[in-house]
ZAMARGU-4260 file (C-alpha; in steps of 0.2 Angstrom, whole numbers, plus 5000, padded with zeros to 4 digits):
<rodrens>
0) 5106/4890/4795 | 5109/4901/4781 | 5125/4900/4769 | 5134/4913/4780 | 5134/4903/4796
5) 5119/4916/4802 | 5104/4907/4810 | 5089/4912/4799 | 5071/4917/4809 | 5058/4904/4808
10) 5043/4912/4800 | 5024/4906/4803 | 5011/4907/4795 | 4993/4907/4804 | 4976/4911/4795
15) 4959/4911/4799 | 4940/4922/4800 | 4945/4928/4819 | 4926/4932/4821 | 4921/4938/4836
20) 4939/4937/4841 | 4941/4929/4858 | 4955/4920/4868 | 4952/4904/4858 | 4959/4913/4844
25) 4972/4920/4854 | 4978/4905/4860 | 4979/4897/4843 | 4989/4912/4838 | 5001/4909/4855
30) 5006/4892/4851 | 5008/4896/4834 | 5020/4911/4839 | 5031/4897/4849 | 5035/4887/4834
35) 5045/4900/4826 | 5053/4921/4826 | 5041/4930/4816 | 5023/4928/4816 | 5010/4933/4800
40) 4993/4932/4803 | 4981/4931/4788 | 4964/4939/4790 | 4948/4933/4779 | 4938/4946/4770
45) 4920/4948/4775 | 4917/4941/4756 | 4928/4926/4759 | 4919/4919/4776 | 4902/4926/4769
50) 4905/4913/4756 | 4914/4898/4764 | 4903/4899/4782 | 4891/4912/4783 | 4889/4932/4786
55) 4903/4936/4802 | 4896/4946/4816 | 4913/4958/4817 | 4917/4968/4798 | 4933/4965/4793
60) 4941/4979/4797 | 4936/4977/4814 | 4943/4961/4814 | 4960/4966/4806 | 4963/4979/4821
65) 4958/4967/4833 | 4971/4953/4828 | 4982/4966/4827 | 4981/4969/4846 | 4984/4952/4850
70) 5002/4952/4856 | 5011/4939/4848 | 5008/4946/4831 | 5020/4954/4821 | 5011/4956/4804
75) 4993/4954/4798 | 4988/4951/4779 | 4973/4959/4776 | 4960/4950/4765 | 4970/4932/4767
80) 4962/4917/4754 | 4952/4906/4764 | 4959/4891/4757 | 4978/4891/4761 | 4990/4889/4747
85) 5010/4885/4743 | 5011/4901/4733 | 5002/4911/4749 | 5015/4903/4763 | 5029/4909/4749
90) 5023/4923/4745 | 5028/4928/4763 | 5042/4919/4765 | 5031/4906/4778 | 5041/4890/4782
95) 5023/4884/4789 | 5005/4886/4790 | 4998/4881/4809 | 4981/4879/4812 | 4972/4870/4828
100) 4965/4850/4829 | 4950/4856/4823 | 4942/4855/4804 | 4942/4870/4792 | 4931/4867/4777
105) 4929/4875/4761 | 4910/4879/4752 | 4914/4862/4745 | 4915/4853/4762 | 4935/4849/4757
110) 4948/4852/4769 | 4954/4870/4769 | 4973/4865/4771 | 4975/4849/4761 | 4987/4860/4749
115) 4998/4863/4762 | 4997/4844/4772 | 5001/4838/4758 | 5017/4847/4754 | 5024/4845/4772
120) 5021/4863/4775 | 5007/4860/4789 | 5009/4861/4807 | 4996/4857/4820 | 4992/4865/4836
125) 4981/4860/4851 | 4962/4868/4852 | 4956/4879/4865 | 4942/4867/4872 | 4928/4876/4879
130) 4925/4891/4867 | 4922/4893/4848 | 4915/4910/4837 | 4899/4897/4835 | 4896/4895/4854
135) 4896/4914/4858 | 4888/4918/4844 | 4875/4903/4850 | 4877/4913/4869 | 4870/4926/4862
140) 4855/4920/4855 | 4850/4915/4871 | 4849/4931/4878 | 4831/4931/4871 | 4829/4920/4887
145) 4834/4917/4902 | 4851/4917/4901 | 4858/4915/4917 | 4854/4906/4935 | 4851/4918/4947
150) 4852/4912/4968 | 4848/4926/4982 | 4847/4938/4968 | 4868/4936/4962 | 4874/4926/4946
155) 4879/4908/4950 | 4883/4900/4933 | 4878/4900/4915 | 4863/4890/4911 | 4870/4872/4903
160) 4863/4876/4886 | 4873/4893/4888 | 4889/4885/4888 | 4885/4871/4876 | 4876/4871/4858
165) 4859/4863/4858 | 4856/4845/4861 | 4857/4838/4844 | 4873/4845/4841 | 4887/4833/4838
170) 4902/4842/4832 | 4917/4838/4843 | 4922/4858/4837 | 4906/4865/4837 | 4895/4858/4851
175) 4909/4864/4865 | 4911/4861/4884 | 4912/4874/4896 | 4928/4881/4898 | 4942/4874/4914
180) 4952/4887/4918 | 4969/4882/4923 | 4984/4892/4933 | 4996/4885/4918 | 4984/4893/4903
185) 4985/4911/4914 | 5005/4910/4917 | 5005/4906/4896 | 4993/4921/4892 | 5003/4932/4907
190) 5018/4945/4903 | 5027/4940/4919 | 5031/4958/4918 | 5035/4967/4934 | 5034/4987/4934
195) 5051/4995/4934 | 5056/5009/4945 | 5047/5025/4941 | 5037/5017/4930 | 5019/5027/4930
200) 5005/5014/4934 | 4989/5017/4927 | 4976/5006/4932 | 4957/5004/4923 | 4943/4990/4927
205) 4926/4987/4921 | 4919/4969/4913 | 4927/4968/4897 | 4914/4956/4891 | 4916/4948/4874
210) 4932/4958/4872 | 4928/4971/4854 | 4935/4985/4847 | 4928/4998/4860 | 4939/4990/4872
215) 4953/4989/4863 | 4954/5007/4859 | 4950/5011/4877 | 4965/5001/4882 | 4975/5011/4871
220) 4971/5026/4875 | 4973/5021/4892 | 4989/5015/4889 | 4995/5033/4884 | 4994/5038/4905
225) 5009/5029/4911 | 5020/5015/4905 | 5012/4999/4913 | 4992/4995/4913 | 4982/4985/4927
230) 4965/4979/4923 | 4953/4976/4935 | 4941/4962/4930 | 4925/4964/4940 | 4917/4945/4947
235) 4901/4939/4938 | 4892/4942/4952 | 4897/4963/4952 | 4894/4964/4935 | 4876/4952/4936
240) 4872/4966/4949 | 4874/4984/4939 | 4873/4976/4921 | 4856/4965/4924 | 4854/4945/4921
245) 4859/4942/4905 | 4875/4946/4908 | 4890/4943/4908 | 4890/4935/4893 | 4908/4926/4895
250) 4914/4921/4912 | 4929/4928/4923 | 4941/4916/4918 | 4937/4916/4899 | 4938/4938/4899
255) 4953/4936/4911 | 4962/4928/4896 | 4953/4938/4882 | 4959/4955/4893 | 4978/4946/4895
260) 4979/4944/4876 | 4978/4963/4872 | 4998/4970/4868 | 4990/4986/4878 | 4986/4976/4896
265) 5002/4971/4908 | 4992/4964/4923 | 4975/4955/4926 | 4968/4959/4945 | 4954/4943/4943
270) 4940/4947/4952 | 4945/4965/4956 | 4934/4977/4972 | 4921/4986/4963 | 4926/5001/4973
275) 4944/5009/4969 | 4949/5011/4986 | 4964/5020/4994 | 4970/5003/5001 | 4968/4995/4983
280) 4978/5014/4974 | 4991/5010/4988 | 4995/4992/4986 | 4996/4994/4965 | 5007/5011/4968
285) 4992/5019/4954 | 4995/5033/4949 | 4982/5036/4937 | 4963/5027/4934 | 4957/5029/4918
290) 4939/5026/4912 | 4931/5026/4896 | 4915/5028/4886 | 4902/5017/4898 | 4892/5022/4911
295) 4899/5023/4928 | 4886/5015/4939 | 4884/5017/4959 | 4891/5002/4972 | 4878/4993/4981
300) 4878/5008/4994 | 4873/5021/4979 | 4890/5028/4981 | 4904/5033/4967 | 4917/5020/4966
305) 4930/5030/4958 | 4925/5043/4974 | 4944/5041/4981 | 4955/5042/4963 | 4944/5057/4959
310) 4951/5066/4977 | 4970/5061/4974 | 4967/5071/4956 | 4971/5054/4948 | 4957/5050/4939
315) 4952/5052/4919 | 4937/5051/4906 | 4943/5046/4890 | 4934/5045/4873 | 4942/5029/4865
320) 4935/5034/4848 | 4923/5019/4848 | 4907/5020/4853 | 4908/5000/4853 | 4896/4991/4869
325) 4895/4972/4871 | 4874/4976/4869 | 4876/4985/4852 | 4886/4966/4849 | 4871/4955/4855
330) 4860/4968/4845 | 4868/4964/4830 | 4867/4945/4832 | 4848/4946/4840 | 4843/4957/4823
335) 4849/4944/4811 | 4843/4931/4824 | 4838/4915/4809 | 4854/4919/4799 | 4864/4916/4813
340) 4856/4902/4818 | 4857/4894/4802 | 4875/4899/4800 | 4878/4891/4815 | 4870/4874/4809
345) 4876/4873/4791 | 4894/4874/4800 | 4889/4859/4812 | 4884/4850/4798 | 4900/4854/4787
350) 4911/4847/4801 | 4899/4833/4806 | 4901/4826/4788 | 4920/4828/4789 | 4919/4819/4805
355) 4912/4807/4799 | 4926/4806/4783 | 4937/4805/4797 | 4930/4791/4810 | 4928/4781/4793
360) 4947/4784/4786 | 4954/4780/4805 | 4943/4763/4805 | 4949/4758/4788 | 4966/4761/4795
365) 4966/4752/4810 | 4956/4737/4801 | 4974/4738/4787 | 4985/4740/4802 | 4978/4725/4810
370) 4979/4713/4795
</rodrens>
């Protein structure tokens, strides 16, 4: 409460790489949003995590416009210090730094928020389990094989090592589960908006794999038909079939969150028809369907899925000034194939060596408490 009897706005401070930005990040970022008013979002320079953890596959001005879609963020620092300080969280008037239950190491090994956990200034939210920059990234590597299980020629489920990091990885961070998706994680990521009266419905789908900036600037071009947005998210199987067998990359569930995160995107339909028929225009109340930069492919039947929108006069191509694809992602990551790989293994070592700080500190703990 400030002097005047005036409540004062709680003000958080987040950081962090946001490589490959994905609805782990977004989640952190959401949780972080319910501890205070006004959230600020510090971004790493290519330079900084270049440094501390290894090249990044999204530059950093990618990442700044991507964090700044996500839509509980209400200010992002460009070119944040990796290692979190008193004078940055004062600097911007931050009451707190958040970060997840996970470790944040510096080149040095150290722990990148000791400053701040130290002062009192430090709040801790819980991790996404089940997705991590280093596991997508890994996901991608294995593109070079077979990366999915195929069963009367549709996509059943990611190969085990797709969804896991290889066998001798340890890291409780790094060496992820597969992601559960939960009813409860969709209502958090959800607007819970309803379209007004005469509000214009505009309605887009497609797979919105490893969400990037070409989607992003799609959706925001898309968003400029009508006042409230639907995205159809197409089933694995649909997008297996017209995309080939490495793909999709991340499941329905995980791009249902990554699509829900975006400040541009009201409604999710999970698993939407492939074909935009009149029954489905009818039941949203669509009044335009947008489509971007990528291909439109044929249903199973060879015919246009947009065929009925197109004979209402409610259908749009846009150019979303991004010539972005999830491919040209992969491509980056499958041409610098070892230096990813051994980015991803001298992070697993860096957090298996604070882990092990950790285990040690906790058992010389107990072994005080108990005498």
């Amino acid at each position: 409460m400030a002097a005047n009897g005036t409540k004062t706005r709680k003000r958080i401070w987040v950081d962090g790489c946001f490589d490959m930005v994905h609805f782990g990040h977004a989640n952190l970022i959401r949780q972080a949003k319910e501890l205070g008013d006004y959230l600020i979002v510090g971004v790493h320079s290519d330079e900084e995590i270049t440094k501390h953890k290894g090249p990044p596959v999204f530059n950093q001005a990618e990442r700044y416009e991507m964090v700044r879609a996500i839509k509980w963020v209400d200010e992002v620092v460009e070119g944040a210090p990796y290692s979190t300080t008193i004078e940055t969280l004062d600097e911007y008037n931050c009451d707190f730094g958040v970060h997840g239950d996970d470790i944040s190491v510096l080149a040095d090994g150290s722990d990148a928020y000791k400053i701040i956990k130290d002062a009192g200034r430090y709040r801790e939210v819980q991790r996404t389990q089940g997705v991590s920059t280093t596991d997508v990234v890994g996901r991608m590597l294995l593109l070079t094989k077979t990366h999915h299980k195929r069963e009367n020629h549709c996509f059943i489920q990611l190969q085990t090592n797709s969804l896991k990091r290889d066998p001798t990885a340890h890291s409780p961070w790094t060496g992820v589960s597969q992601f559960l998706a939960t009813t409860q994680k969709i209502i958090q990521f959800s607007s819970g908006k309803q379209p007004n009266p005469g509000d214009k419905i505009v309605y887009v789908a497609g797979a919105f794999d490893c969400f990037h900036l070409g989607h992003l600037r799609f959706l925001e071009k898309a968003s400029t038909f009508g006042d409230y947005v639907i995205v159809g998210l197409h089933t694995d199987c649909e997008i297996n079939r017209y995309c080939g067998s490495n793909y999709p990359i991340m499941n329905l569930h995980e791009r249902v969150l990554s699509v829900l995160a975006c400040k541009y995107v009201h409604e999710v339909v999970i698993g939407a028809p492939y074909v935009v028929s009149s029954e489905m225009m009818d039941h949203f109340k669509v009044d335009m369907v947008v489509h971007g930069n990528s291909q439109i492919f044929a249903d199973e039947k060879g015919n246009d899925p947009y065929e009925e929108p197109k004979k209402r006069g409610m259908f749009v191509l846009v150019n979303s000034s991004s010539n972005l694809t999830t491919p040209d992602i992969v491509e980056r990551i499958i041409e610098h194939r070892q230096r990813y790989i051994k980015r991803n293994e001298k992070k697993e070592a860096k957090e298996m060596a604070n882990y092990e700080l950790l285990r040690k500190d906790n058992f010389n703990s107990d072994i005080c408490n108990v005498a």
